[in-house]
The first five atom37 places (N, CA, C, CB, O) and aatype in JSON, in Angstrom:
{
  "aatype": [20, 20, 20, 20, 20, 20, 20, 20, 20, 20, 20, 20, 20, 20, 20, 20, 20, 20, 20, 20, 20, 20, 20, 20, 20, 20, 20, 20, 20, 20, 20, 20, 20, 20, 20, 20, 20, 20, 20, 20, 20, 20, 20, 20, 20, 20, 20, 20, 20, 20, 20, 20, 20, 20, 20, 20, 20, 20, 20, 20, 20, 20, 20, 20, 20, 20, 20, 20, 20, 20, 20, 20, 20, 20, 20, 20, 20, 20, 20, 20, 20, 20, 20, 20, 20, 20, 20, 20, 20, 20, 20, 20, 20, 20, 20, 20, 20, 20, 20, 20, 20, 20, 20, 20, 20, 20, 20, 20, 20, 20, 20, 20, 20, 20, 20, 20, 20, 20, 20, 20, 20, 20],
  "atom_mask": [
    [1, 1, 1, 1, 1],
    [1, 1, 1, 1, 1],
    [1, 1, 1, 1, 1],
    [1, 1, 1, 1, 1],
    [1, 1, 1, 1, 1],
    [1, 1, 1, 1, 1],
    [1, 1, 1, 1, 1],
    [1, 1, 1, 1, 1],
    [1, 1, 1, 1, 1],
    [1, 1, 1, 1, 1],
    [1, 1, 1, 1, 1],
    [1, 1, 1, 1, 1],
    [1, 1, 1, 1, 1],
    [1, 1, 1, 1, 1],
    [1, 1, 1, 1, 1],
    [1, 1, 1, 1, 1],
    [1, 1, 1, 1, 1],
    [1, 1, 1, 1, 1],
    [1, 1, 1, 1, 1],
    [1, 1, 1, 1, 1],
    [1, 1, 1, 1, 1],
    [1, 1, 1, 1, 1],
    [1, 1, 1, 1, 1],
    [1, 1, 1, 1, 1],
    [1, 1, 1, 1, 1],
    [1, 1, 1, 1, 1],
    [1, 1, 1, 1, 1],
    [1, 1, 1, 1, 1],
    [1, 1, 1, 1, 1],
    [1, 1, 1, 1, 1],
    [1, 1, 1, 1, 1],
    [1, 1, 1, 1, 1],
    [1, 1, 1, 1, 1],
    [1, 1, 1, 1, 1],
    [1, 1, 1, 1, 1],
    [1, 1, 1, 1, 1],
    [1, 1, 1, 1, 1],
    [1, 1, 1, 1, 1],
    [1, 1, 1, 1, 1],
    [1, 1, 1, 1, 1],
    [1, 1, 1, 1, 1],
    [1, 1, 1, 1, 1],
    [1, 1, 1, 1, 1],
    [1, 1, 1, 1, 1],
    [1, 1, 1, 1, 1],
    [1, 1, 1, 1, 1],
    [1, 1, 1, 1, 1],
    [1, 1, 1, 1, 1],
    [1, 1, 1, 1, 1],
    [1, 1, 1, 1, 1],
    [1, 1, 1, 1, 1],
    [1, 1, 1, 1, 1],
    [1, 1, 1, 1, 1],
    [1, 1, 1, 1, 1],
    [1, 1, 1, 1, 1],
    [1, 1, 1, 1, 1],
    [1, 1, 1, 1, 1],
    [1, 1, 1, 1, 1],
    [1, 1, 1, 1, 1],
    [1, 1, 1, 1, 1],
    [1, 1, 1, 1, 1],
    [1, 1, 1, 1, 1],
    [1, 1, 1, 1, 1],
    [1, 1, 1, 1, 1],
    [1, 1, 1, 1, 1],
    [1, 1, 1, 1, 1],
    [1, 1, 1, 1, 1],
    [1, 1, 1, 1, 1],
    [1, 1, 1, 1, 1],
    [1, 1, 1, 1, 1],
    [1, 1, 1, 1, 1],
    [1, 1, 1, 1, 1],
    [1, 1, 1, 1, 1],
    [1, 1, 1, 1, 1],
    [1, 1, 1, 1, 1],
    [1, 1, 1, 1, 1],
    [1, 1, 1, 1, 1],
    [1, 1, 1, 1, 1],
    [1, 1, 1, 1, 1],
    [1, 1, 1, 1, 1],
    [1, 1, 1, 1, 1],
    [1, 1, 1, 1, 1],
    [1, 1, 1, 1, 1],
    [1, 1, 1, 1, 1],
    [1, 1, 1, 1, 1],
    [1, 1, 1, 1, 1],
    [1, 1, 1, 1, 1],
    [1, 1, 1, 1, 1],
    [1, 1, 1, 1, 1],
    [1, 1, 1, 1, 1],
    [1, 1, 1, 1, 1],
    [1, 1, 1, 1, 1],
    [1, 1, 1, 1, 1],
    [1, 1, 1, 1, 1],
    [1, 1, 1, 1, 1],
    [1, 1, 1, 1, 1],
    [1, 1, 1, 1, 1],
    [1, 1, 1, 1, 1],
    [1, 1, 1, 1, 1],
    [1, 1, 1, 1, 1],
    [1, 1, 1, 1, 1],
    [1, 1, 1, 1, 1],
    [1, 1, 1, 1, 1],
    [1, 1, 1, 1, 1],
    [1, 1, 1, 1, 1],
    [1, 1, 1, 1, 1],
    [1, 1, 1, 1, 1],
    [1, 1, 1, 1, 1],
    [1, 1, 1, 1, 1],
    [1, 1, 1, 1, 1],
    [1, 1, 1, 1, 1],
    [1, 1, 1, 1, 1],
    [1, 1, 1, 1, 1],
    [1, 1, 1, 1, 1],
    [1, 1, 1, 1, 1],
    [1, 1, 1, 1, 1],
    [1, 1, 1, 1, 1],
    [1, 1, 1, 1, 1],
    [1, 1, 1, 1, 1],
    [1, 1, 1, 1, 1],
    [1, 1, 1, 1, 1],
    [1, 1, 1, 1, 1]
  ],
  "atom_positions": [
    [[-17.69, 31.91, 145.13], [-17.47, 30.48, 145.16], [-18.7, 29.74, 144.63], [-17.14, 30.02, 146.58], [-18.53, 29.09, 143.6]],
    [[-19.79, 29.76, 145.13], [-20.94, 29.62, 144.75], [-21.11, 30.04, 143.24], [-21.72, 30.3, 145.64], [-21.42, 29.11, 142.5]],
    [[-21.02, 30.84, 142.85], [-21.02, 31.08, 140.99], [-20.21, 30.07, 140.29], [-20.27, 32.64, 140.42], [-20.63, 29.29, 139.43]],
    [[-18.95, 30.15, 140.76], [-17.82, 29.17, 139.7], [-18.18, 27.99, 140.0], [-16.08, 29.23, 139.93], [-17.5, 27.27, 139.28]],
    [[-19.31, 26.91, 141.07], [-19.51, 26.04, 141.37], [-20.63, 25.46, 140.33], [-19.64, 26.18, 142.61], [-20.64, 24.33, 139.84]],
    [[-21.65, 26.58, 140.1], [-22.88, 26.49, 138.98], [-22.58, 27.27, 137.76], [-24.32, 27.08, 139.54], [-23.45, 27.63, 136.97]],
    [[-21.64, 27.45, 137.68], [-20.76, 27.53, 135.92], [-20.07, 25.86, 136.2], [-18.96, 29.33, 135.66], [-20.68, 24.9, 135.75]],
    [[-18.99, 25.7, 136.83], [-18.85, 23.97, 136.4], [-19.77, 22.69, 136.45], [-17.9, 23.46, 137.16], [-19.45, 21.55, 136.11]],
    [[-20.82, 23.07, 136.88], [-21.67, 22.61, 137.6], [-22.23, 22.38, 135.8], [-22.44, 23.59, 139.02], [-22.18, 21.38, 135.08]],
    [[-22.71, 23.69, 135.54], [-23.35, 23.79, 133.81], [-22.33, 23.33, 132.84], [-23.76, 25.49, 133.23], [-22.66, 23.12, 131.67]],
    [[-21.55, 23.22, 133.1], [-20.57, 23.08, 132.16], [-20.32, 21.55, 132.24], [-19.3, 24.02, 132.43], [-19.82, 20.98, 131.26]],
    [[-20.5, 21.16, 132.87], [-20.34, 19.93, 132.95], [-22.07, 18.83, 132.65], [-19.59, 19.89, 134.5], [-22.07, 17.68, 132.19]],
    [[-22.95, 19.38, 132.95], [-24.29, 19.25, 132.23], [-24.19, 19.19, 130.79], [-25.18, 20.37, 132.54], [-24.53, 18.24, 130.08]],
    [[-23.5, 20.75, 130.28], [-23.49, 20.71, 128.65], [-22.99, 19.77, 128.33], [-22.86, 21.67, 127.88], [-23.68, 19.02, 127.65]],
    [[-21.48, 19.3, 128.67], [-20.68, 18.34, 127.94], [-21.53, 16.74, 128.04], [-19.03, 18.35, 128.69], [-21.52, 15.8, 127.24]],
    [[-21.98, 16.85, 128.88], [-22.94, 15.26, 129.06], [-23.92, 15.47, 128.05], [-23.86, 14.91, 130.71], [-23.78, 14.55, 127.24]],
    [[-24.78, 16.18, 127.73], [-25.82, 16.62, 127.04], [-25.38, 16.87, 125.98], [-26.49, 17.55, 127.48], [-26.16, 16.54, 125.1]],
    [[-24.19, 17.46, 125.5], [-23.94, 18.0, 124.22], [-22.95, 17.74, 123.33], [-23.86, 19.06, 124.33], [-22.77, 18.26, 122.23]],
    [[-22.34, 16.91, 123.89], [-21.01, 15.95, 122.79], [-21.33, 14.75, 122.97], [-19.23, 15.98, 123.17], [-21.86, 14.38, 124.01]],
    [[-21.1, 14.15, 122.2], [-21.07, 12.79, 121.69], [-20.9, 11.21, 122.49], [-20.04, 12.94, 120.85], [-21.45, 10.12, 122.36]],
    [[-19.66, 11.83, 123.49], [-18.84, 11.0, 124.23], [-19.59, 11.3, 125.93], [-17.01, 11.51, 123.95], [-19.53, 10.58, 126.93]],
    [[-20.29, 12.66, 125.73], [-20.52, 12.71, 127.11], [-22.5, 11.9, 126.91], [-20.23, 14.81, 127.84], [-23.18, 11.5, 127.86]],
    [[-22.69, 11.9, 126.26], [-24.49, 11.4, 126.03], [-24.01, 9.97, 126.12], [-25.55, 11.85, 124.22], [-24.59, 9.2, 126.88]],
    [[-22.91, 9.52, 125.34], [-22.29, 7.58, 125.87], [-22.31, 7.38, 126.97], [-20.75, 6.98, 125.67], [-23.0, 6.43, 127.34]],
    [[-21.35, 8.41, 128.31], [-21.57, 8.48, 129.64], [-22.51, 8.83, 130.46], [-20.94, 8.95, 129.97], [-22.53, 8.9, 131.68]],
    [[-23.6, 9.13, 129.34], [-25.23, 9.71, 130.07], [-25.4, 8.18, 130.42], [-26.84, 10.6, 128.8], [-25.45, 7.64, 131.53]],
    [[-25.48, 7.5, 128.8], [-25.99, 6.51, 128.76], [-25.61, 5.39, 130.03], [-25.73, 6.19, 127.51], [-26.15, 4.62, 130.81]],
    [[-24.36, 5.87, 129.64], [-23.33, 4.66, 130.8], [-24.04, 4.62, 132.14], [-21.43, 5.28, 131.26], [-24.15, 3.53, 132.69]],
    [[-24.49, 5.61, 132.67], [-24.53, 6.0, 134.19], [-25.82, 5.89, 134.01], [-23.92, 7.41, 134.85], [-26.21, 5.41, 135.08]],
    [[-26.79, 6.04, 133.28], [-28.47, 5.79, 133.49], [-28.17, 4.25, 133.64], [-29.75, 6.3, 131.99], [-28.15, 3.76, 134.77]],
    [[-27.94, 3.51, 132.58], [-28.11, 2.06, 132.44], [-27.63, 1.23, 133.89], [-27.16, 1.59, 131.1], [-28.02, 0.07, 134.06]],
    [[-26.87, 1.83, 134.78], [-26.15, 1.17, 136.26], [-27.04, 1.02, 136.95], [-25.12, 1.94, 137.13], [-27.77, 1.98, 137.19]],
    [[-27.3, -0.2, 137.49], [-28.81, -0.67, 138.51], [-28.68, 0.18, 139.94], [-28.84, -2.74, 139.02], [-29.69, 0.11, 140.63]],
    [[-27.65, 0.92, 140.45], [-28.16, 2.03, 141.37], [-28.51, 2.94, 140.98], [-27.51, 2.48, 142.15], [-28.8, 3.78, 141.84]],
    [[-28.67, 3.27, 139.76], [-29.17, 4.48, 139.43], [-30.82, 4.57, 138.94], [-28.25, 4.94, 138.37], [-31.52, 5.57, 139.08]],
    [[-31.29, 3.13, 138.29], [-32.34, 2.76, 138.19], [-33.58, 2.62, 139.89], [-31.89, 1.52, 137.4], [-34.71, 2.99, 140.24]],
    [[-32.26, 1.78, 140.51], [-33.12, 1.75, 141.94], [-33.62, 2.88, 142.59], [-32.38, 1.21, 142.97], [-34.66, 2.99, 143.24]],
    [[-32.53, 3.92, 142.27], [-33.19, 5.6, 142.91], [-34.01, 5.78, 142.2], [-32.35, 7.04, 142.92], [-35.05, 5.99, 142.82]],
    [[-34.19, 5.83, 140.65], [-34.93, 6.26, 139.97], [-36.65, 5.95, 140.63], [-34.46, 5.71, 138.66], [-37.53, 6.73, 141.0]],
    [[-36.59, 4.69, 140.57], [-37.53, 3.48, 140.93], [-38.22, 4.63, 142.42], [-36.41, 1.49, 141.44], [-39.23, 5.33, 142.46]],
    [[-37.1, 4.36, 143.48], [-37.59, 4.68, 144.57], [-38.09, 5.85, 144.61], [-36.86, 4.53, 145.4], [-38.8, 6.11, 145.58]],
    [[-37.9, 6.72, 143.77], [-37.91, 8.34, 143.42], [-39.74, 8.65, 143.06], [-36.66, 8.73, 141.69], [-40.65, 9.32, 143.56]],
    [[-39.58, 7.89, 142.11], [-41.26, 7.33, 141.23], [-42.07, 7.03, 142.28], [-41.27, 5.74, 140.13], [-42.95, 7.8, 142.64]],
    [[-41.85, 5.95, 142.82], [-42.98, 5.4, 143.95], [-43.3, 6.54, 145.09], [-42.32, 3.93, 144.84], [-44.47, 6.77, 145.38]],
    [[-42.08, 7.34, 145.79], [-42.34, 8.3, 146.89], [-42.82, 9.41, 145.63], [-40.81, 8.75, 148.1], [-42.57, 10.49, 146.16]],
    [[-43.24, 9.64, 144.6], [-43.93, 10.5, 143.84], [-45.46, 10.01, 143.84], [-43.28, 10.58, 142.43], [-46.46, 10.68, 144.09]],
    [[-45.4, 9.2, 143.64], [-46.92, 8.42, 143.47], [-47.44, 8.59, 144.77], [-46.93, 6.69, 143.06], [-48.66, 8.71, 144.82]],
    [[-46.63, 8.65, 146.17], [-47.0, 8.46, 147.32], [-47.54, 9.85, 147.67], [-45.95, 7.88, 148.14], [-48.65, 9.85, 148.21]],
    [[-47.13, 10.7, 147.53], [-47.12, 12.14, 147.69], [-47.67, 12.5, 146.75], [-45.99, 12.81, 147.83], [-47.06, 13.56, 146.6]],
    [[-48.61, 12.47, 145.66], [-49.08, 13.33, 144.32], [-50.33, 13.56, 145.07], [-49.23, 12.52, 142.6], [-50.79, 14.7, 145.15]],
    [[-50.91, 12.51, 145.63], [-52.97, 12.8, 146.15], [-52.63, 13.87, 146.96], [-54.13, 11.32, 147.33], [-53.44, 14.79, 146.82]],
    [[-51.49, 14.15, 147.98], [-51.82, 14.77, 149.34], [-51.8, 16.43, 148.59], [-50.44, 14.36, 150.84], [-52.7, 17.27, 148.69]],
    [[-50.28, 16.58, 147.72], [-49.97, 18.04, 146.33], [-51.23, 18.39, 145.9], [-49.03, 17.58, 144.63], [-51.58, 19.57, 145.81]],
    [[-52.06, 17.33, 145.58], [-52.8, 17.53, 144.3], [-54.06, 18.1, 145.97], [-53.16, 15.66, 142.78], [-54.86, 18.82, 145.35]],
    [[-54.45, 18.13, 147.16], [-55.43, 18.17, 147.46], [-54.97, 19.92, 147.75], [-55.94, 16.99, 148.49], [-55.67, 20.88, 147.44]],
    [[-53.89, 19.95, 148.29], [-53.22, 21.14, 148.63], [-53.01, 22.24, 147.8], [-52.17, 20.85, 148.98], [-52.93, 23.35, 148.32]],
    [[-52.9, 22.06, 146.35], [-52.71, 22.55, 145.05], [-54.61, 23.08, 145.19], [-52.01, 21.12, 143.65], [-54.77, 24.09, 145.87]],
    [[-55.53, 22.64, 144.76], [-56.67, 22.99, 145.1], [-56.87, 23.91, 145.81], [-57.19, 22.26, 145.47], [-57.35, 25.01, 145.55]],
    [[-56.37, 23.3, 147.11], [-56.64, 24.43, 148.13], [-56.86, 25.85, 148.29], [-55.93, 24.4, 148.7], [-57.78, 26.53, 148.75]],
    [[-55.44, 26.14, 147.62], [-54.53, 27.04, 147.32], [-55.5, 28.05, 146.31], [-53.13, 26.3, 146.66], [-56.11, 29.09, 146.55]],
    [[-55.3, 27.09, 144.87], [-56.02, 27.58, 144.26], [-57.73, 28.48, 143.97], [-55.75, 26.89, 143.97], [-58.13, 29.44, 143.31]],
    [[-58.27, 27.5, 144.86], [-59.78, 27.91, 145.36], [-59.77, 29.62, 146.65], [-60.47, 26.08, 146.46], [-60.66, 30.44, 146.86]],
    [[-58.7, 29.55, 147.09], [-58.56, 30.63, 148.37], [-57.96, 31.69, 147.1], [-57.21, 30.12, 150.09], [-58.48, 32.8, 146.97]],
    [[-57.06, 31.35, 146.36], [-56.7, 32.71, 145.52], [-57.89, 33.17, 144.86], [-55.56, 32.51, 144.36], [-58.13, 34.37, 144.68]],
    [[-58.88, 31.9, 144.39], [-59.88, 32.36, 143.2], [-61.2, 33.29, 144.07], [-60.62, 30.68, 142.24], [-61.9, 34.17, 143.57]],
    [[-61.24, 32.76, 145.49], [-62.04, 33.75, 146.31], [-61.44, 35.16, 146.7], [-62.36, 33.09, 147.56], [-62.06, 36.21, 146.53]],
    [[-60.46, 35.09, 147.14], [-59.65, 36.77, 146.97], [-60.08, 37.14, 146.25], [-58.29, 37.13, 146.68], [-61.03, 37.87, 146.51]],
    [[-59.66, 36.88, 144.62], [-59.61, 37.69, 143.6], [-61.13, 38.17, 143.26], [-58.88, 36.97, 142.49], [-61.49, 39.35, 143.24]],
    [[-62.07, 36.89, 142.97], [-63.44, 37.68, 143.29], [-63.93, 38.59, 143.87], [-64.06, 37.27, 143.67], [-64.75, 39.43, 143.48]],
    [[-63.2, 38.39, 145.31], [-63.93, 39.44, 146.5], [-62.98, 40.69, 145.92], [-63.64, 38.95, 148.61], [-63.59, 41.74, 146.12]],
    [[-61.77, 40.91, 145.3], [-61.24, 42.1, 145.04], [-61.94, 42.41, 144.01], [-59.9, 42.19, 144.86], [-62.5, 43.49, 144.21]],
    [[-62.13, 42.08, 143.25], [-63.34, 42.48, 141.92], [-64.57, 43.09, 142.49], [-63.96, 41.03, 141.0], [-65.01, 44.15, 142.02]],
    [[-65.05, 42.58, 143.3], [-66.39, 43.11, 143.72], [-66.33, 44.27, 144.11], [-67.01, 42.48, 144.68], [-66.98, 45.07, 143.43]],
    [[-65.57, 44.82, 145.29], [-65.09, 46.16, 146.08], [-64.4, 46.88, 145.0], [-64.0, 45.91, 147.45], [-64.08, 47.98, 145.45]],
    [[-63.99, 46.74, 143.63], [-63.03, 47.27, 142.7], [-61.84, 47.87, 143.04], [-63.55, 48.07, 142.02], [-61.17, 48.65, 142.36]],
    [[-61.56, 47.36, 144.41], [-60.31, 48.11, 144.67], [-59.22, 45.92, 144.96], [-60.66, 49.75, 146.73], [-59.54, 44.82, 145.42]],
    [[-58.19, 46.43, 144.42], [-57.52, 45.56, 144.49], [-57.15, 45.06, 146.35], [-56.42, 46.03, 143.52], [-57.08, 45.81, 147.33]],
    [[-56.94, 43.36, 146.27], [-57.33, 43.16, 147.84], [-55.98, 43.34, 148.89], [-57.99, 41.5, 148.05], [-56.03, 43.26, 150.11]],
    [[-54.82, 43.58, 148.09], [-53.54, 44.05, 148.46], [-53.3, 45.28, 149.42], [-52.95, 44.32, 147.31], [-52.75, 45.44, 150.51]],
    [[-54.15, 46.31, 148.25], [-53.38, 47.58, 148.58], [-55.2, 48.85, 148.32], [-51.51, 47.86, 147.0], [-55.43, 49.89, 147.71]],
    [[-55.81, 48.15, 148.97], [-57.5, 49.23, 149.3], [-56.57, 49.93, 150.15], [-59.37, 48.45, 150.29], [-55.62, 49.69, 150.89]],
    [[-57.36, 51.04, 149.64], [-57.38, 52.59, 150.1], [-55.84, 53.05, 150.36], [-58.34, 52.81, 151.61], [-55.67, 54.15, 150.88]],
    [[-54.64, 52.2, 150.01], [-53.7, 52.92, 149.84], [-53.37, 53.35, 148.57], [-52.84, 52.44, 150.35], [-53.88, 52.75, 147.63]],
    [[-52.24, 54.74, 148.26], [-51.66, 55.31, 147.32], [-51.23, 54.22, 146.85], [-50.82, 56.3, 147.55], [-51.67, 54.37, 145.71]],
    [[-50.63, 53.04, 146.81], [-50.07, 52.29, 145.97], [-50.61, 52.46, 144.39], [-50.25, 51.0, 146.52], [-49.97, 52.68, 143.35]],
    [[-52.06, 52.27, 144.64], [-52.92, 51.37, 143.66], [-52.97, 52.83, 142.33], [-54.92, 50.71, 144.59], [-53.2, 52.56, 141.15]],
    [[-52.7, 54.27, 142.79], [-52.76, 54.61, 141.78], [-51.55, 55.17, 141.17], [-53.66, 55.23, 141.8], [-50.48, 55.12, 141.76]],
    [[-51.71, 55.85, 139.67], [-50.26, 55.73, 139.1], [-49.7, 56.71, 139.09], [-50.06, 55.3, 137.91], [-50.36, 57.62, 138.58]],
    [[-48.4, 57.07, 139.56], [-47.75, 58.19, 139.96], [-47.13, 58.6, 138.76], [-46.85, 57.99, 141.09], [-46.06, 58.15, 138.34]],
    [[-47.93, 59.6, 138.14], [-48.11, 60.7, 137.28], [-46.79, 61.53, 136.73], [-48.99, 61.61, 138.02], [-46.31, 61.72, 135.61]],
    [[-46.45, 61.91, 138.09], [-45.5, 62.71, 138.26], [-43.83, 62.36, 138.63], [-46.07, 63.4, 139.14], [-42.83, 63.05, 138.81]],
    [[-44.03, 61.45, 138.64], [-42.72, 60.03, 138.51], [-41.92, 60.09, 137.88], [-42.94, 58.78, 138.06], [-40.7, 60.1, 138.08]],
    [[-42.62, 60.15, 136.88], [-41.5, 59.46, 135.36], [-41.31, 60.66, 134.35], [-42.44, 57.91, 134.18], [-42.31, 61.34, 134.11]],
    [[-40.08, 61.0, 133.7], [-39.44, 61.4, 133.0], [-40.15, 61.76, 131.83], [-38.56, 60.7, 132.94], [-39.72, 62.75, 131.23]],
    [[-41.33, 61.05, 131.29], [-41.55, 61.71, 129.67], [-43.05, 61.89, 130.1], [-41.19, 60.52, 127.95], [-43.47, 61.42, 131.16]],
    [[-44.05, 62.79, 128.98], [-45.42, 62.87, 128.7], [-45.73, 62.06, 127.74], [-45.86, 64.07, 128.4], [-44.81, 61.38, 127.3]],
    [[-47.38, 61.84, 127.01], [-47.65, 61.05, 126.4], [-47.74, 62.33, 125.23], [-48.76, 60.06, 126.92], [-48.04, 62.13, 124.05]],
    [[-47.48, 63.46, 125.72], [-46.91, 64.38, 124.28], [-45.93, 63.89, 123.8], [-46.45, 65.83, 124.4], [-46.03, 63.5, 122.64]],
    [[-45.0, 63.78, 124.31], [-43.72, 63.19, 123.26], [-43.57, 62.41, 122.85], [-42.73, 63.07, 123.41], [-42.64, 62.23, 122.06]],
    [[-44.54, 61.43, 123.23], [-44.26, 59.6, 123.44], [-43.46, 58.82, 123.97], [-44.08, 58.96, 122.56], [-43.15, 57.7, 123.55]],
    [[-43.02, 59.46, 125.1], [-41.79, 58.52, 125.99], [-43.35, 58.6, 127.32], [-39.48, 59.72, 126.56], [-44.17, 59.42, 127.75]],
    [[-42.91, 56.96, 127.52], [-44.14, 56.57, 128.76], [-43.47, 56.07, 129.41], [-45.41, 55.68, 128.6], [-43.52, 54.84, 129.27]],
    [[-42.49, 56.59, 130.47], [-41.8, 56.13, 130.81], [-42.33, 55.38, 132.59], [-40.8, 57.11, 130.48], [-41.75, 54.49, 133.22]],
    [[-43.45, 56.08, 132.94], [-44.48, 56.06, 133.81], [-45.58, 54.83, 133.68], [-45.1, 57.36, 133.65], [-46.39, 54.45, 134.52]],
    [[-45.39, 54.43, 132.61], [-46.21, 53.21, 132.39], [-47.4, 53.88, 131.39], [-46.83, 52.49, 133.97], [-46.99, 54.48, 130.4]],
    [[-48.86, 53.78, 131.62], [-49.35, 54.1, 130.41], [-50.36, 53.06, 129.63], [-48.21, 54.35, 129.65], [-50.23, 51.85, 129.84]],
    [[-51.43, 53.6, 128.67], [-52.06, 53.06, 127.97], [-51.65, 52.86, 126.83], [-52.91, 53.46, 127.98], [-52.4, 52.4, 125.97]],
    [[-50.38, 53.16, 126.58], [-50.2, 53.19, 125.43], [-49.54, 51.61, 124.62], [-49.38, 54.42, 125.39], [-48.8, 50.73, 125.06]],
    [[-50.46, 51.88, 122.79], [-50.62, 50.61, 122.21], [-49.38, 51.11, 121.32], [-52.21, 50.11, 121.48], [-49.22, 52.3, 121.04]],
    [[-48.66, 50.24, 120.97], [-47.7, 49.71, 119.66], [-48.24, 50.02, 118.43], [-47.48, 48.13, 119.57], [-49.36, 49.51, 118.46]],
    [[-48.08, 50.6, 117.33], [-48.67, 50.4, 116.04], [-47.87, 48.99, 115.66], [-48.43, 51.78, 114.94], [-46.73, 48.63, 115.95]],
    [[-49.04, 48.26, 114.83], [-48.47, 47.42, 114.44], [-47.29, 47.02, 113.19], [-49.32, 47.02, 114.44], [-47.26, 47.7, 112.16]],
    [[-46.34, 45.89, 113.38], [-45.45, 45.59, 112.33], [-45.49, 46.16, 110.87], [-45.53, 44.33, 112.24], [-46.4, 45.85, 110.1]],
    [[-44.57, 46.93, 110.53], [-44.78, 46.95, 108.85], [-43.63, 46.45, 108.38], [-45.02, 48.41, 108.09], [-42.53, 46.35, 108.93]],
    [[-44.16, 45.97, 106.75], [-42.71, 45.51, 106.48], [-41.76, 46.57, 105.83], [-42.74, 44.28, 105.54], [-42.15, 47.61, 105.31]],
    [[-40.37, 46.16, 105.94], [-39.69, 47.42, 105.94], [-39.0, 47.08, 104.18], [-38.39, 47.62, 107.53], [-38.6, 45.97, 103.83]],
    [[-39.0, 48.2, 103.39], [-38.35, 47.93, 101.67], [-36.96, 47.02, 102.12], [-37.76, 49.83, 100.58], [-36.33, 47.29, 103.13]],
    [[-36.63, 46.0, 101.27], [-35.12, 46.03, 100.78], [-34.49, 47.38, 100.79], [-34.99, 45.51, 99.34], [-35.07, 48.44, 100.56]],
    [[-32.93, 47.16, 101.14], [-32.68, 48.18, 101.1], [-32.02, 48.07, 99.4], [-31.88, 48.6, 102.41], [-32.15, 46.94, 98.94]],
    [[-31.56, 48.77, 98.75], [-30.98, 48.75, 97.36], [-29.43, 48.26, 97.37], [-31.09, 50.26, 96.7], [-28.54, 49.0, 97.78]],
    [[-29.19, 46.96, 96.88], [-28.15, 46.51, 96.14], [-27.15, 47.41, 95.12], [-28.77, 45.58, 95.45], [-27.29, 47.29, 93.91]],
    [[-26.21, 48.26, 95.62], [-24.88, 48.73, 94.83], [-24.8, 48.22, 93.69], [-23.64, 48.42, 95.42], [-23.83, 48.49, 92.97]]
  ]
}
């Protein structure tokens, strides 16, 4: 129920967005002064709330950037020290780096793009 709700849901987005007649009824329904007034009221409780995001956003940011330091320092990642996680299970995956299937993950680099001939015109 939930799926066929956000398929009509999109489908009904596209047609506003993407024909002719439905971007007239974009228009129609932006231009209506309740829709401006939410807009309005929408803006201002944004403005009201951006300092408190913006101190919290910091926050956040500064506590990840100390983790990650302190995991750098110890060289063991700050997740998963001294467990098996952290190293790579070898014996896992399906191919060697003899054959070239890495299917295990791997160092392995791409050679780069070449261009490929035309093929020949009959």
């Amino acid at each position: 129920m939930v799926k066929k709700f956000v398929f009509l849901a999109g489908a009904g987005v596209g047609y506003l967005l993407g024909s002719k007649a439905g971007r007239e009824k974009l228009m129609e329904l932006w231009k209506d002064p309740k829709v401006q007034e939410t807009v309005s009221h929408g803006t201002e409780w944004a403005k009201e709330k951006a300092p408190g995001l913006q101190e919290k956003v910091s926050e956040v940011t500064s506590t990840a950037k100390d983790k990650v330091s302190h995991s750098s320092d110890s060289g063991k990642p700050a997740s998963s020290a001294g467990s098996s996680a952290s190293k790579p299970a070898e014996a896992s995956g399906t191919g060697s780096a003899s054959n070239g299937s890495f299917t295990t993950g791997g160092n392995h680099t791409m050679a780069p793009a070449e261009v490929q001939p035309e093929p020949k015109k009959p």
